[in-house]
N, C-alpha and C positions, 0 to 999 in steps of 0.2 A: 555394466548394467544400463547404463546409457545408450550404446547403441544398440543396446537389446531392444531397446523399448522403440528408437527412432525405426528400426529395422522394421519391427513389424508396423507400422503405422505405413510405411511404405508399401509392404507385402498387401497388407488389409482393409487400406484405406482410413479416411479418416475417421471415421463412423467406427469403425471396429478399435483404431488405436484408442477413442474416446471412453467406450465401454471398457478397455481392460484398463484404462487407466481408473476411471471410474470402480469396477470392481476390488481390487487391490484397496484402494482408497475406505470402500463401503467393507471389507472384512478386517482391515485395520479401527477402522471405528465404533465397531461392531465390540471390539476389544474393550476398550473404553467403559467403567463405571459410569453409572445413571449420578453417585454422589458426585462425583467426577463434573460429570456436564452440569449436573445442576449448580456448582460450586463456581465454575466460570460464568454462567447465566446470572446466580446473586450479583457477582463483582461487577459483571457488565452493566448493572440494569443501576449499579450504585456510581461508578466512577466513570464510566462511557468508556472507559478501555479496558481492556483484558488480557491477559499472556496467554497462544494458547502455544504450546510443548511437543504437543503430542495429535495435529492434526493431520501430515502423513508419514507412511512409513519410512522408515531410513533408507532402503534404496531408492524410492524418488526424490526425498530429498538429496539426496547427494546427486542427481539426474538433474533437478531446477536448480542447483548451486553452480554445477558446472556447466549448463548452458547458458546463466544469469552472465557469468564470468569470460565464457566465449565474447557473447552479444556486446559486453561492454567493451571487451581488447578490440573487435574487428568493425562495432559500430557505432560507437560511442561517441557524442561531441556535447564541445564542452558550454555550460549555461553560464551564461553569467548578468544579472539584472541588477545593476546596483539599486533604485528603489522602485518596488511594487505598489504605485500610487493609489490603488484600491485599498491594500491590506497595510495600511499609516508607514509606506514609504519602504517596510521591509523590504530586503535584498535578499537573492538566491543566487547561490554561484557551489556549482556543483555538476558533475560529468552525467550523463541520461542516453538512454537511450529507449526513443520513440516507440509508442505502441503498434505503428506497421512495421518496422524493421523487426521487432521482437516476431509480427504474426508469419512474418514471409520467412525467418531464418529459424524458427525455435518450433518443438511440440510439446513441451510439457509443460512450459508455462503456460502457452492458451490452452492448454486439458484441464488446467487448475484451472483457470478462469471460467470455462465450460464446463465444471465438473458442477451436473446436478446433487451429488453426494453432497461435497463441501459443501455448494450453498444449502443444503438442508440442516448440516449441522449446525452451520453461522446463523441458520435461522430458529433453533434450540437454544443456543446461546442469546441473543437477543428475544428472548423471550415470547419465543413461539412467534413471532411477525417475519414476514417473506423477506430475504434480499434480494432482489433482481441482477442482473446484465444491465450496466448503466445504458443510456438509450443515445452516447454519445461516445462513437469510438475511441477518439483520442484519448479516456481519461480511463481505458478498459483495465489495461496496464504498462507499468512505464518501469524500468531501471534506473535508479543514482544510486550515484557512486561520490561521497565526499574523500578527495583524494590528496587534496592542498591544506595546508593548515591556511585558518580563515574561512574555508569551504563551510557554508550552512544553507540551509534552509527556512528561513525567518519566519515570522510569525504571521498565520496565516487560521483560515478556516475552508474547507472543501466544500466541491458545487455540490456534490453528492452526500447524499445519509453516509455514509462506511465507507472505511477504507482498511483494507487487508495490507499489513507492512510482514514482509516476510524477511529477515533477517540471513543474509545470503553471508554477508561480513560484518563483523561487531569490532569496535574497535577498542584497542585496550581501554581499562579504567583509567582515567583521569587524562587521557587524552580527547578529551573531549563529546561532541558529537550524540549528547545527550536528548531524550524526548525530555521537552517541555510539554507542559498541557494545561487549560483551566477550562475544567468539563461545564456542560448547560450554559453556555453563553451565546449572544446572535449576533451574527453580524452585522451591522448597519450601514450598508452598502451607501446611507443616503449621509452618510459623516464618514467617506475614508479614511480621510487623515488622521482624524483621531478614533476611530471604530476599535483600534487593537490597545493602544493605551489607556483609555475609558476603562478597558475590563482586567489590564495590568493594576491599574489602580485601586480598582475595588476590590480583588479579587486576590487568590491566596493561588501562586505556580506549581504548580508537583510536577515531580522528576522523577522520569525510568528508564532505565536500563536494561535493553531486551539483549540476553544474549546469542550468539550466532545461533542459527538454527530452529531460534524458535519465531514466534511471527507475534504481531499484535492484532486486534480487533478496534478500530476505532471508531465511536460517532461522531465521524469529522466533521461534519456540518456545523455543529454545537460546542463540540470541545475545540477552542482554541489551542491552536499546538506549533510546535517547531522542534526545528533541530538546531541542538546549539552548533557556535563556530567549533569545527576542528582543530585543535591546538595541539595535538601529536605526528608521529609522524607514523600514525595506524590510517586505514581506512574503514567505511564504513559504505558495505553495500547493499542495497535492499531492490524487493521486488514492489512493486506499491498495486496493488486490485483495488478498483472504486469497484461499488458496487451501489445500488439505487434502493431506498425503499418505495410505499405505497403511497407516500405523500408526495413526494421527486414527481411524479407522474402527474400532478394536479398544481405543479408550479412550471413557471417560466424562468427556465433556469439561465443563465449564460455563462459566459465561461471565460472572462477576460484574461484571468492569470495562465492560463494555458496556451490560449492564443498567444499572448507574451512572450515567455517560456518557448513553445515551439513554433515560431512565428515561421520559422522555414517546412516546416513540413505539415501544419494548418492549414487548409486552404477554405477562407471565409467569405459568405455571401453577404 
């Protein structure tokens, strides 16, 4: 099914591979109950994140599983920051792979990213408000891969409104590699240090467990989140889509923790 799909975007161009990927997408969701959508739209608007299941059909998914899985075997390198002096010292040590290596090597995951469908239904689910194309490539979308035990992603908050985590590999229960989160919270870029323990302290952690295949919705901006440390010896891989709202467009955003993170393939003025 995979190279069905790469084939024709070559035969078609990219403009035609975009549309079918698009339509397939739009008669799959078409499928979809109205209680359905409105039922993830409550939970969204209640806890800033949502599971959604059943956002594309199984032959593309199984197409953005195994080209997630290529991308990470042939371009994958490994991150490792022991503390993120912005977000109170957090560490991220986990395998990635960049958002141009993904655009020059892969079609289906920038077709999800470009899919005007998706983002119309992501903007159902958040309650009728637009998601945009974040307006800074490097954060468009990314690959990790925790594959070491230890491997996490610490506690952090995103430059952007949303972030789409698509669950390409779930790693067993109780080996670790769990979301952490504590929604409606801000950042306070002007107290690093303590900006993430401030809101540990006051504040009540909830835990989820997305399983393979299905993806989350997040208001990363607001919901503080992480990925616990890895303590099995599963891995855990995801596709991760920023995407921007109407507000992103009326701040001065910047983007320390990714210049960080990808300091070799960033290039900053």
């Amino acid at each position: 099914m995979l190279k069905k799909y790469i084939k024709s975007k070559h035969l078609g161009g990219v403009f035609v591979f975009q549309e079918k990927f698009d339509k397939l997408v739009e008669d799959h969701l078409n499928g979809l109950s109205e209680e359905y959508t409105d039922s993830l739209k409550s939970e969204f608007m209640e806890n800033q994140v949502v599971i959604l299941d059943k956002l594309i059909p199984e032959p593309l998914k199984a197409g953005v599983h195994a080209e997630a899985k290529y991308l990470l075997s042939e371009h994958g390198s490994r991150r490792d920051v022991a503390k993120m002096e912005v977000t109170g010292d957090s560490p991220r040590h986990y395998n990635s792979v960049g958002r141009d290596s993904i655009a020059e090597n892969a079609s289906l995951i920038p077709a999800f990213f470009n899919s005007k469908v998706i983002k119309e239904f992501l903007a159902k689910v958040n309650n009728d408000e637009t998601l945009h194309a974040v307006p800074y490539q490097p954060e468009e979308y990314i690959i990790n891969s925790q594959q070491a035990t230890g491997d996490t992603h610490g506690w952090h908050w995103d430059d952007y409104a949303f972030a789409l985590i698509w669950i390409v590999k779930a790693p067993k229960k109780g080996d670790g590699a769990l979301i952490e989160y504590v929604p409606k919270t801000e950042w306070d870029k002007n107290d690093p240090k303590n900006c993430v323990q401030k809101v540990l302290d006051t504040h009540e952690v909830n835990t989820l467990y997305v399983p393979e295949g299905a993806c989350y919705l997040m208001k990363a901006n607001t919901a503080l989140h992480r990925i616990t440390p890895l303590t099995g010896d599963s891995q855990r891989i995801v596709i991760v889509f920023t995407y921007a709202s109407n507000e992103d467009f009326k701040k001065e955003i910047t983007h320390e923790t990714m210049e960080q993170i990808y300091s070799k393939e960033i290039v900053t003025v």
